[in-house]
VOVEXZA-917280 format. One record per residue (C-alpha): x, y, z; residue in three letters. Coordinates in pm, whole numbers, padded with zeros to 5 digits, always signed. Example, Ala and Ser with C-alpha at 12.3 -4.5 7.8 and 13.67 -1.06 7.14 Angstrom:
residues 2
+01230-00450+00780ALA +01367-00106+00714SER 
END
This chain:
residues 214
+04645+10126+05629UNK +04766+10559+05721UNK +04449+10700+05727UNK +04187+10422+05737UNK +04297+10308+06074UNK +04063+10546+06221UNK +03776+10409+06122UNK +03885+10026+06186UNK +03993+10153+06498UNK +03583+10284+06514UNK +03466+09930+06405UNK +03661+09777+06717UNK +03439+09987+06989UNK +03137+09784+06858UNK +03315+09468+06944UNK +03384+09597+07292UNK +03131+09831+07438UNK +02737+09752+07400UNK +02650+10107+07391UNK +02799+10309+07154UNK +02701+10673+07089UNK +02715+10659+06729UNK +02712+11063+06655UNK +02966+11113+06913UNK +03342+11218+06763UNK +03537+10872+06729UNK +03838+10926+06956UNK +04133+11008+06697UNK +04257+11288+06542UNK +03951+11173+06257UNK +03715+11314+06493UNK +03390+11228+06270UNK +03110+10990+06416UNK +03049+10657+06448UNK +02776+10585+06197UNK +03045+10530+05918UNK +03242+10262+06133UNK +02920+10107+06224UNK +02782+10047+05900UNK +03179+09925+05827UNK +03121+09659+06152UNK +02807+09560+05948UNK +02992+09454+05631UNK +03253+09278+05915UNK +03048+09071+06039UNK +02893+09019+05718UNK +03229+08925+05505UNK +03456+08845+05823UNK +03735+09044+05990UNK +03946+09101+05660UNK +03992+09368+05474UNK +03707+09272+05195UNK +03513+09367+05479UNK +03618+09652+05617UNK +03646+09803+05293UNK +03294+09668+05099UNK +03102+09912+05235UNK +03282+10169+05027UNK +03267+09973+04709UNK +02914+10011+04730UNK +02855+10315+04799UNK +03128+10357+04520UNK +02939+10179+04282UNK +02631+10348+04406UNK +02756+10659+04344UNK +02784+10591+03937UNK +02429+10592+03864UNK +02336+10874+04038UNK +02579+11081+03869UNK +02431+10957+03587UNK +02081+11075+03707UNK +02210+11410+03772UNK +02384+11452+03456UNK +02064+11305+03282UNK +01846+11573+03441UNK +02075+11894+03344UNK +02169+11779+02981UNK +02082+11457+02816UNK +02126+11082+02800UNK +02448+11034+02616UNK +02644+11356+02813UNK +02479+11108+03152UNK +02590+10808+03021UNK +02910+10964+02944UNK +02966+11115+03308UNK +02916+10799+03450UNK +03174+10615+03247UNK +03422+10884+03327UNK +03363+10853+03705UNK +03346+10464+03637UNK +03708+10501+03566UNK +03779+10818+03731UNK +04101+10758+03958UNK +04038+10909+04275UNK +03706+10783+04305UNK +03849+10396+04231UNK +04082+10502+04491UNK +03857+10589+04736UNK +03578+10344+04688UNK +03852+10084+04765UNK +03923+10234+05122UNK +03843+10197+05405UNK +03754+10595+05506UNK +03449+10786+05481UNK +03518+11035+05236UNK +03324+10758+04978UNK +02984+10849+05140UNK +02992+11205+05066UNK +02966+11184+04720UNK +02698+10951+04709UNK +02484+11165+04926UNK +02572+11500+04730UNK +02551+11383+04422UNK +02182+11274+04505UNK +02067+11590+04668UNK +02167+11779+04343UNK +01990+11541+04123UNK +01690+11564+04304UNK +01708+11946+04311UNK +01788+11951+03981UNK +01459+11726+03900UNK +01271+11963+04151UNK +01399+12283+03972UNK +01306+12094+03626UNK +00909+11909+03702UNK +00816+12170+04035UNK +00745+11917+04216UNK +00749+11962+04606UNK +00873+11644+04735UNK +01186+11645+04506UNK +01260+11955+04719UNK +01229+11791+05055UNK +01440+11492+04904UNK +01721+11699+04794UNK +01712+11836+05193UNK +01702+11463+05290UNK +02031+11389+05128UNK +02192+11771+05192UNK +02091+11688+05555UNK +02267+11328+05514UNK +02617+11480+05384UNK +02671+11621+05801UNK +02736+11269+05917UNK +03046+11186+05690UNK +03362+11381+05593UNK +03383+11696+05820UNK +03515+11956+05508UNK +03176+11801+05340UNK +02960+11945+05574UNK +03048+12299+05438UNK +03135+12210+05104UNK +02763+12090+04988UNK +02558+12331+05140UNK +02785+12629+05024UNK +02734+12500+04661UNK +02377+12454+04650UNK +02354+12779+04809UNK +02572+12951+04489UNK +02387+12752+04234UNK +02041+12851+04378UNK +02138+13220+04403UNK +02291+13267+04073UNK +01973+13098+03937UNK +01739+13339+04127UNK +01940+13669+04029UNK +01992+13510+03648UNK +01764+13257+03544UNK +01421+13347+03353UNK +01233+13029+03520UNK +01388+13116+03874UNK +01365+12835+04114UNK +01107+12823+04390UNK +01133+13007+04718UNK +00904+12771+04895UNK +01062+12496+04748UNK +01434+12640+04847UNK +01260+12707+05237UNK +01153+12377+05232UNK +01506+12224+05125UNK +01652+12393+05359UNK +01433+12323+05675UNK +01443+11935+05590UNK +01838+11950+05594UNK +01857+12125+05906UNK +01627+11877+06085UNK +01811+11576+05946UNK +02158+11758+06027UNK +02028+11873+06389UNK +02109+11559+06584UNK +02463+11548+06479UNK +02523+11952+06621UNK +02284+11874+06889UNK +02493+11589+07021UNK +02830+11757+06964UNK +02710+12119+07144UNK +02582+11844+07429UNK +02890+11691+07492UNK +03073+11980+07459UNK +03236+11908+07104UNK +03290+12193+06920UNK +03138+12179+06598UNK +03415+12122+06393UNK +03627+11910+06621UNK +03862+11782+06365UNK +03950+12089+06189UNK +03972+12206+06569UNK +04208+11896+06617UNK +04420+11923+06319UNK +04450+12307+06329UNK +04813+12440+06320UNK +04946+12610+06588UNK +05096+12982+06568UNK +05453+12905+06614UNK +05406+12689+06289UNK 
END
């Protein structure tokens, strides 16, 4: 199992303790919250203790994943380059890989993908609630994968600011204000409950971490 024994190892507190704190850091050196295990005890004690269970809530949001690359693709080019994308990450290894695992990395993508297609629809049609969507699912990607946490917000920010210093139809600053407000209030509880308990914010980079001598 390597790496996915941290989140089975997750799944197990629900079994034993009736009160869970599900943003607090799961006790291993994958220090990332609970909410990934718990949706993992769902599929558990939906498919039984095997590992088709354990490892069926990645296949859908695997499988999930597919058609909203296709969305996004659909939105910044057309309908065959979309169709296209999504058969390539259909078959694309590392996401088969990973959508067969047990490990949260799967959710991330899912999550990113959507809150660039829906900025990508907002930047296309205006329209205001696309904006506070795409900060619904930026907000979402602080719960999974600890690198993810930095990875999509750094890239929406480069992709907005090259379009406001480049593009002739530059996107909107409300919307962009907007986008980002909404992701910091979904995000919040996660930092909130890590400054609380005295987590710092990164605990598994701050776990992992090498030390001098190496």
């Amino acid at each position: 199992m390597i790496d996915e024994i941290h989140v089975a190892f997750g799944v197990t507190y629900f079994w034993k303790f009736p009160d869970v704190n599900l943003l607090e850091p799961m006790p291993t050196t994958a220090s990332f919250p609970f909410i990934f295990a718990y949706g993992e005890w769902g599929t558990v004690a939906l498919f039984g203790r095997n590992f088709f269970g354990l490892r069926a809530l990645s296949a859908i949001l695997g499988a999930l994943t597919v058609p909203a690359t296709y969305g996004l693709a659909r939105e910044l080019f057309d309908r065959r380059t979309a169709i296209l994308a999504a058969l390539v990450l259909l078959t694309f290894p590392p996401h088969v890989h990973y959508s067969r695992l047990a490990l949260n990395n799967i959710a991330d993508p899912l999550f990113g993908t959507l809150a660039l297609f829906f900025l990508a629809r907002a930047l296309r049609r205006r329209d205001r609630l696309d904006y506070v969507l795409a900060g619904v699912m930026l907000g979402a990607t602080q719960y999974f994968y600890e690198g993810v946490r930095i990875l999509f917000p750094a890239l929406i920010a480069a992709w907005m600011g090259i379009g406001l210093a480049l593009w002739q139809r530059r996107p909107s600053m409300r919307g962009l204000i907007l986008l980002a407000l909404i992701a910091a209030i979904i995000a919040a509880p996660v930092y909130y409950t890590l400054v609380g308990m005295g987590f710092p914010l990164f605990d598994r980079i701050n776990k992992a971490e090498l030390d001098q001598d190496y």
